[in-house]
Backbone bond lengths (Angstrom), bond angles and torsions (degrees), N, CA, C in turn:
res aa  C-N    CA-C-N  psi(-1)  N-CA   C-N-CA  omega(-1)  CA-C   N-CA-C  phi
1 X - - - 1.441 - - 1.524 109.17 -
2 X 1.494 122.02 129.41 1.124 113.61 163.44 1.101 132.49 -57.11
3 X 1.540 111.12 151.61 1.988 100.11 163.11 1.728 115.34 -96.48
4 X 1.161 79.22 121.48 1.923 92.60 173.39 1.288 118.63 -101.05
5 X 1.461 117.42 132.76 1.776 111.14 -177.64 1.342 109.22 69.49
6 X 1.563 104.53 176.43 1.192 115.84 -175.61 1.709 102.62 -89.88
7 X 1.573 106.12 147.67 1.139 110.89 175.11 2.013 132.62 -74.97
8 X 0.833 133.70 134.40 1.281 133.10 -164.32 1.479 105.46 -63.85
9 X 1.356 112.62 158.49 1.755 125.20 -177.84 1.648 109.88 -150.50
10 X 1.291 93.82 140.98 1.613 103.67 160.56 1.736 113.40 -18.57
11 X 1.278 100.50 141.56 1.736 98.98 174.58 1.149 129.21 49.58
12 X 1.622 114.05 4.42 1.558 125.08 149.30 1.562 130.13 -39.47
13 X 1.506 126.77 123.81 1.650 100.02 178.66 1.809 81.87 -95.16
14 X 1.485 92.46 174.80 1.697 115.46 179.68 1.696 94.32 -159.08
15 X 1.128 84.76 151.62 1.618 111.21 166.60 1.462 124.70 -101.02
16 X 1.387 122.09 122.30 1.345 116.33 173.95 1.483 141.47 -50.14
17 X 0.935 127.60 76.45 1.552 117.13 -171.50 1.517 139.50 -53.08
18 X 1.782 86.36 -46.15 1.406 98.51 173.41 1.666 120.75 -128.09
19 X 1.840 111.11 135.03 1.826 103.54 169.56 1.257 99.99 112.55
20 X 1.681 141.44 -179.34 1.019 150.89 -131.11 1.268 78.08 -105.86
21 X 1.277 159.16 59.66 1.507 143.27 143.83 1.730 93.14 -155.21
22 X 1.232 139.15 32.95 0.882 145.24 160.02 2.002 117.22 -66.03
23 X 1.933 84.46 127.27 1.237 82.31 -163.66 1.961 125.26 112.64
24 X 1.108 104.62 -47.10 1.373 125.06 -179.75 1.640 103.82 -73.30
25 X 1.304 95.28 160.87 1.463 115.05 162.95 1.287 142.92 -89.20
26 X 0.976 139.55 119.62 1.489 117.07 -176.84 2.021 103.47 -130.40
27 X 0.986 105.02 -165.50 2.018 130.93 169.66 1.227 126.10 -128.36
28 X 1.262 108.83 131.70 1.473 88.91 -168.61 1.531 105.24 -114.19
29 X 1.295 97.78 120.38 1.622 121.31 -157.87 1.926 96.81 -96.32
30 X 1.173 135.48 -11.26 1.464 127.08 -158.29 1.715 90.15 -151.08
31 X 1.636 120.61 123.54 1.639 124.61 147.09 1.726 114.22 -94.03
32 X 1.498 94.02 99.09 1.556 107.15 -166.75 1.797 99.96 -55.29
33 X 1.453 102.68 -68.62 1.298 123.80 167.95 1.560 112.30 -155.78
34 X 1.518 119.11 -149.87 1.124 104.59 -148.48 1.546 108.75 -105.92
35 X 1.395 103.42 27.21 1.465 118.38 179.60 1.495 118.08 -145.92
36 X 1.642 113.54 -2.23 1.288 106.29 176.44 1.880 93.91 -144.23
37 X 1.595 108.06 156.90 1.600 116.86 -154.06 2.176 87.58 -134.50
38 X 1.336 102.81 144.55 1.016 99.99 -162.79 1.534 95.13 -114.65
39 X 1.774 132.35 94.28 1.680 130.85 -145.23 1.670 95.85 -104.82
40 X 1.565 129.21 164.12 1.347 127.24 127.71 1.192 101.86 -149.08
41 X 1.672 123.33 178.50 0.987 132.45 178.85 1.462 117.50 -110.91
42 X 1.247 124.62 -29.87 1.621 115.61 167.01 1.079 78.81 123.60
43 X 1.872 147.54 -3.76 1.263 114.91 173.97 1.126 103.87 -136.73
44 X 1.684 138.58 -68.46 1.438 119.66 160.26 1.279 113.60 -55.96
45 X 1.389 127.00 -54.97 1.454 120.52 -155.84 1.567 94.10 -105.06
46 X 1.324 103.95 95.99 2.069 116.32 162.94 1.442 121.79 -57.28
47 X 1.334 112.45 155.06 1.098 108.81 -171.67 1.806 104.37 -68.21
48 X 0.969 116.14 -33.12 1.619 114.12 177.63 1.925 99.58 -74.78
49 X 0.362 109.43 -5.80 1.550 119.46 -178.68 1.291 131.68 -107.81
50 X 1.339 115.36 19.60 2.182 118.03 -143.76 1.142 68.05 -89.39
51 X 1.407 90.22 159.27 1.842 127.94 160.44 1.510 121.55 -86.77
52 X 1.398 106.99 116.52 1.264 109.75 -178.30 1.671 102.44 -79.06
53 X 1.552 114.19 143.94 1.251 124.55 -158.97 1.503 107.68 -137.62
54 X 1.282 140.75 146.36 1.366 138.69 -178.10 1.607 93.18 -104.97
55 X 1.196 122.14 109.13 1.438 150.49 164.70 1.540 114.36 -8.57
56 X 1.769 107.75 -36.45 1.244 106.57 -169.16 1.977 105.01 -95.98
57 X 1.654 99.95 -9.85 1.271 87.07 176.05 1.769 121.22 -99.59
58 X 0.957 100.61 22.58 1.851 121.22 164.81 1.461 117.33 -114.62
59 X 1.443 110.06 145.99 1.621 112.23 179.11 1.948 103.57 -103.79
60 X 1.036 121.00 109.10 1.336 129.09 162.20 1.340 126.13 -38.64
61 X 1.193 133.13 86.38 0.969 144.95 -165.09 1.823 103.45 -77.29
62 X 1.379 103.45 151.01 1.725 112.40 -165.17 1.176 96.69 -82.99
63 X 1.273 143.54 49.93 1.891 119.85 -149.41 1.990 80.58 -160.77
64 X 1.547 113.62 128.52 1.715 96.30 173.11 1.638 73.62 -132.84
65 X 1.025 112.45 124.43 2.002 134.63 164.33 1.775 111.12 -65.48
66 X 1.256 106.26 94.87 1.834 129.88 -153.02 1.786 65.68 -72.61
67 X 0.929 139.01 -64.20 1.632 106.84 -158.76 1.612 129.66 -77.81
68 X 1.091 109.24 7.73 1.550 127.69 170.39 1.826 104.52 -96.18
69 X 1.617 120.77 -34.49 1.479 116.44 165.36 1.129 112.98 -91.53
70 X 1.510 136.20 20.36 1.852 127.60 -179.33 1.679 71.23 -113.79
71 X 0.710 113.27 -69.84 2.112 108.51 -163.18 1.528 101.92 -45.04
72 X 1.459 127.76 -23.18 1.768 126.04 -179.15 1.461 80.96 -81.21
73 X 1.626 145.06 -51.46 0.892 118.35 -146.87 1.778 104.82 -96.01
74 X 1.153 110.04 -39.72 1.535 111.98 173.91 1.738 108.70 -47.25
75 X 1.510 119.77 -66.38 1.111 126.36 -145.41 1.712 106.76 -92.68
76 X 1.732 96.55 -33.94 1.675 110.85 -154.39 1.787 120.29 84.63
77 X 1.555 106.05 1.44 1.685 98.95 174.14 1.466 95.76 -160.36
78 X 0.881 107.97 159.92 1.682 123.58 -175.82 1.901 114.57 -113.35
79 X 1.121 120.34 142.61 1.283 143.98 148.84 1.102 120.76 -28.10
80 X 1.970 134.03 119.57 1.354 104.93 154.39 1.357 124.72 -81.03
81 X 1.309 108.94 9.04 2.017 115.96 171.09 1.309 93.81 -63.97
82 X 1.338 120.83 -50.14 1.536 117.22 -169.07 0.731 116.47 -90.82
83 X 1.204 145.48 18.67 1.639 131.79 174.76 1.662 81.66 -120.53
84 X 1.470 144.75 -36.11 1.448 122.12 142.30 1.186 116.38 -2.49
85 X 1.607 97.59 -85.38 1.799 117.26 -172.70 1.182 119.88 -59.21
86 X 1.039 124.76 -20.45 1.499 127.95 -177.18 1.758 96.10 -89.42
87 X 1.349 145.13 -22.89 1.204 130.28 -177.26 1.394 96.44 -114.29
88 X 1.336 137.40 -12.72 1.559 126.31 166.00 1.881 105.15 -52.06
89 X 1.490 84.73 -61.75 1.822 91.20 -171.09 1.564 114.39 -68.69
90 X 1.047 95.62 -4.39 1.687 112.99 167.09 1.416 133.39 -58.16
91 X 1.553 94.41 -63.37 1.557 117.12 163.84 1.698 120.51 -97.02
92 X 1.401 113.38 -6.61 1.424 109.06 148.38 1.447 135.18 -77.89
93 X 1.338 107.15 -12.98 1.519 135.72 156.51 2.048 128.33 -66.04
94 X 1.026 91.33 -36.81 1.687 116.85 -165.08 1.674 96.06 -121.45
95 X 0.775 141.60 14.86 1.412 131.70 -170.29 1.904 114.65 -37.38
96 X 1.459 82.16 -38.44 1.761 87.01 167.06 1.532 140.09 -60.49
97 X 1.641 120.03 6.93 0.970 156.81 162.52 1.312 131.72 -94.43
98 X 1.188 107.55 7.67 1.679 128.83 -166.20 1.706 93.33 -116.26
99 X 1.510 125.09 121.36 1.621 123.67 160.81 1.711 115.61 -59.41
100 X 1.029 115.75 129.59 1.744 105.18 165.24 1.653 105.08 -46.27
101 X 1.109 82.85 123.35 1.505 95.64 151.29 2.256 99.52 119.24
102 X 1.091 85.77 -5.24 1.396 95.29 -165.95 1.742 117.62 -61.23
């Protein structure tokens, strides 16, 4: 299989593309393998709880949240305060990425 695009990383945000969370944001806290990403957001989807996702149905967002990858690297697990904070300042940053009505 080829590789297309850039590959996903710790503390990546992505956007949902496809399925009942379409649209939404998430982090991607887990590299399952090299076709599926293991996401949550700190509020529906917990970090004990992430959604396993097939790679091609999320858009990779250019943005990796340095305090969601210093806590993978300090601690080995991340916060759902911070993966909050890491997509609050996310989309208060990017607002232009948000649909009306959202």
């Amino acid at each position: 299989m080829k590789d297309s695009g850039p590959s996903p990383e710790l503390g990546q945000i992505v956007q949902i593309l496809k399925g009942r969370d379409q649209g939404q944001f998430g982090v991607i806290i887990e590299l399952v393998d090299d076709r599926f990403i293991g996401i949550a957001d700190g509020d529906k989807r917990k970090v004990d709880r992430s959604k396993r996702k097939n790679i091609n149905h999320v858009e990779l967002i250019d943005y990796i949240a340095e305090e969601v990858r210093n806590s993978f690297i300090e601690t080995g697990r991340v916060t759902n305060g911070k993966l909050r904070y890491a997509l609050a300042s996310f989309l208060e940053k990017h607002t232009d990425l948000l649909k009306e009505g959202e």
